[in-house]
C-alpha positions in Angstrom: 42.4 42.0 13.8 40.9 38.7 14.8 42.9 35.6 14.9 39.5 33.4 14.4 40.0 31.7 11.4 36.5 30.3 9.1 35.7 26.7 9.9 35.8 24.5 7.0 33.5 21.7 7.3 33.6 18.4 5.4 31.4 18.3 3.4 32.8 22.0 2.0 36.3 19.8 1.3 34.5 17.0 -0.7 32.5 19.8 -3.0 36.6 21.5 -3.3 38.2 17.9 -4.5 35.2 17.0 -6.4 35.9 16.6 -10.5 34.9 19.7 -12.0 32.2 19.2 -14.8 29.3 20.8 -16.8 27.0 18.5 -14.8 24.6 20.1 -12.5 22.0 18.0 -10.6 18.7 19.3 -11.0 17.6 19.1 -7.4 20.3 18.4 -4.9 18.8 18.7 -2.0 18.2 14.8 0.4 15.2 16.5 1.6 13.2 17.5 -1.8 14.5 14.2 -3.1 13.0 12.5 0.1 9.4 14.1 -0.4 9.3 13.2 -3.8 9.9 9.8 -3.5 6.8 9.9 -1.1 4.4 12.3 -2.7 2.5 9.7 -4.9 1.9 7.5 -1.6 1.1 10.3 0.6 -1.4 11.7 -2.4 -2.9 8.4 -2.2 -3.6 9.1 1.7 -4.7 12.1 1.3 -7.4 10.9 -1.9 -8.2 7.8 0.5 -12.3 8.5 0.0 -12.2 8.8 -3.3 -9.3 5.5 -3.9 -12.2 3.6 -1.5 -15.0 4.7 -3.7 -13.0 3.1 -6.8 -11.5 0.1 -5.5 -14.9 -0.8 -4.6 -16.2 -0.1 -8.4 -13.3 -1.8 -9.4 -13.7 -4.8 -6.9 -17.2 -5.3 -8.6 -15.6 -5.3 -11.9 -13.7 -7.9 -11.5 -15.7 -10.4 -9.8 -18.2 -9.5 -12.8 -15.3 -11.3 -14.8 -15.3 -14.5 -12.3 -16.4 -16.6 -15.2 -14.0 -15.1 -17.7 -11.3 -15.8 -15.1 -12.5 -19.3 -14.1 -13.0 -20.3 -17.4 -9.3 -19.6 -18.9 -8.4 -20.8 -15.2 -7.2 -18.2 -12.7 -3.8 -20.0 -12.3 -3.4 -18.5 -16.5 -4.4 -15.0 -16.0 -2.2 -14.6 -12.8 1.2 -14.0 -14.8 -0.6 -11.2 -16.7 -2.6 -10.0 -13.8 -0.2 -9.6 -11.7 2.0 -8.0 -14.3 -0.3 -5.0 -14.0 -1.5 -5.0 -10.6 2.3 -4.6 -9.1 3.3 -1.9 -11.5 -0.3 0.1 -10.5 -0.2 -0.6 -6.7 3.8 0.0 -6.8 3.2 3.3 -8.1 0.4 4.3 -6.0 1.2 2.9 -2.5 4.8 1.6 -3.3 3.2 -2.0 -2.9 5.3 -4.7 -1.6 3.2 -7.5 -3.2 2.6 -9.6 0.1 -0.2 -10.8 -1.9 -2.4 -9.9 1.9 -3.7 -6.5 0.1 -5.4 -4.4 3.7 -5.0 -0.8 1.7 -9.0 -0.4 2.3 -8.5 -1.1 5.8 -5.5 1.1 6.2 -6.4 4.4 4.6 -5.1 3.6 1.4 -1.0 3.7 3.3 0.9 0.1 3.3 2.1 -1.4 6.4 4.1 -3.6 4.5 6.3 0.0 3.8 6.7 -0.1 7.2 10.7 -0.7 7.9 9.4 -3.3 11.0 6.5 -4.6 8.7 3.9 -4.1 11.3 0.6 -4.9 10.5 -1.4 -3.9 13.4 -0.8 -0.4 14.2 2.6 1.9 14.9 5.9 0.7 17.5 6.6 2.8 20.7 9.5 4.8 18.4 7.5 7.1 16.3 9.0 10.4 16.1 7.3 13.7 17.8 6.9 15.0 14.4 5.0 11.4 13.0 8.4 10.2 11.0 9.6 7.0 11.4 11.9 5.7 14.0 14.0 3.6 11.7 13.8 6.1 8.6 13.9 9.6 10.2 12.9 11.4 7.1 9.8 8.7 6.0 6.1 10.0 7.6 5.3 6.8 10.0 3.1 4.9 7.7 1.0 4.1 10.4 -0.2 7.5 11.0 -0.4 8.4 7.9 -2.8 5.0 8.1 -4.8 6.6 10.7 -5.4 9.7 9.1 -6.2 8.2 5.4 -8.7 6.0 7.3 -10.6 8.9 8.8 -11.5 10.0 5.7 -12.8 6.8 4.0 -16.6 5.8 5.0 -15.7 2.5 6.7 -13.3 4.1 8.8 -13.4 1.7 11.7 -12.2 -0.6 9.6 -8.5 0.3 10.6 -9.5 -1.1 14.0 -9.6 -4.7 12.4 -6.7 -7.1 14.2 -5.1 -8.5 11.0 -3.6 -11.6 10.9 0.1 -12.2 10.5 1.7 -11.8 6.6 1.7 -15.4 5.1 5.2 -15.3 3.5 3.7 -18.7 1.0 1.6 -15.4 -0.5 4.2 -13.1 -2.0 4.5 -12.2 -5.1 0.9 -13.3 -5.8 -2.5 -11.3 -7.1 -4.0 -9.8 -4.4 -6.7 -9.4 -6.5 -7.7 -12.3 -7.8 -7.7 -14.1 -4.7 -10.1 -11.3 -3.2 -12.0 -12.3 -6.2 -12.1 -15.9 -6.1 -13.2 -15.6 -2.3 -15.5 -13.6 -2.8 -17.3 -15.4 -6.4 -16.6 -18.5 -3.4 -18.9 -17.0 -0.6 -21.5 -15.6 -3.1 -21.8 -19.1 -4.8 -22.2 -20.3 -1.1 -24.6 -18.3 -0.2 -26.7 -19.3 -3.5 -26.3 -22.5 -2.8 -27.7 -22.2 1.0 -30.4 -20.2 -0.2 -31.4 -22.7 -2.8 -31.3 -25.0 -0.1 -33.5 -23.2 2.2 -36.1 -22.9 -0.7 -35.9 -26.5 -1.5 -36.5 -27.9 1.8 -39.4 -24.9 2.4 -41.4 -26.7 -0.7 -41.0 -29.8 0.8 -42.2 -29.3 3.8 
């Protein structure tokens, strides 16, 4: 008969002294609980055309409302706006609100979920299997970038050098300051055009 007795790990002694009870957790393992927490985000990679083709519609939308906006004053509607927009984004791409919104340049995956924040691409500690250096079970969200972004029509946009996260933003609507820019440049634009037209009938 062998002498070799069964090894008894740790983790075996902690389920043994635990308090018995009619609990039972409906998923215990770290790992399924790990992939959940990241299945909406990596959906939204994986559905980064079609997330482009609507935040583009919905881009459109909004600067439609410039008026509506200007006219109650955009500094009003950012409490309510901004309400909605973090619950939407932070359910979708777990937004961190930097208020610098680049999803349509990143594949629809947030560098600001990076652990290291990195805005222009991945570190030099990516994992062989794509996981992240500092969170070993979290997909690198920069290649998950780089793969969302090959399927979006401006791909090459994930090849833009962004500029550094300005801190003063947080916690602000990312969407209406893309909006005020932009009603900014088109009223520019009329303006120089109107310009250009005046001058011609002058002449």
């Amino acid at each position: 008969m062998s002498d070799t007795q069964p090894t008894v790990t740790q983790a075996t002694l902690v389920k043994k002294a635990a308090p018995k009870s009619d609990y039972k957790p409906a998923d215990v393992s770290p790992q399924r609980r790990v992939q959940r927490s990241f299945a909406v985000r990596l959906w939204s990679v994986r559905h980064s055309r079609l997330l482009e083709w609507f935040y583009a519609r919905f881009a459109d939308m909004f600067l439609l409302l410039h008026p509506l906006w200007k006219g109650i004053g955009y500094g009003r509607v950012e409490g309510p706006v901004k309400f909605v927009e973090k619950r939407v984004k932070g359910f979708m791409f777990d937004c961190r609100m930097c208020g610098q919104c680049i999803l349509s340049s990143t594949g629809m995956s947030c560098p600001m979920n990076c652990p290291k924040q990195l805005r222009n691409g991945p570190c030099g500690g990516v994992r062989a299997n794509g996981n992240c250096e500092v969170e070993p079970d979290m997909p690198c969200v920069w290649v998950k970038a780089w793969e969302g972004s090959q399927n979006m029509v401006h791909n090459d946009r994930i090849l833009t050098v962004q500029k550094p996260v300005d801190q003063s933003l947080r916690e602000t609507s990312a969407w209406l300051r893309v909006t005020a820019q932009a009603a900014a440049a088109r009223e520019a634009a009329a303006a120089a055009k109107n310009g250009a037209a005046n001058t011609g009938a002058s002449a």
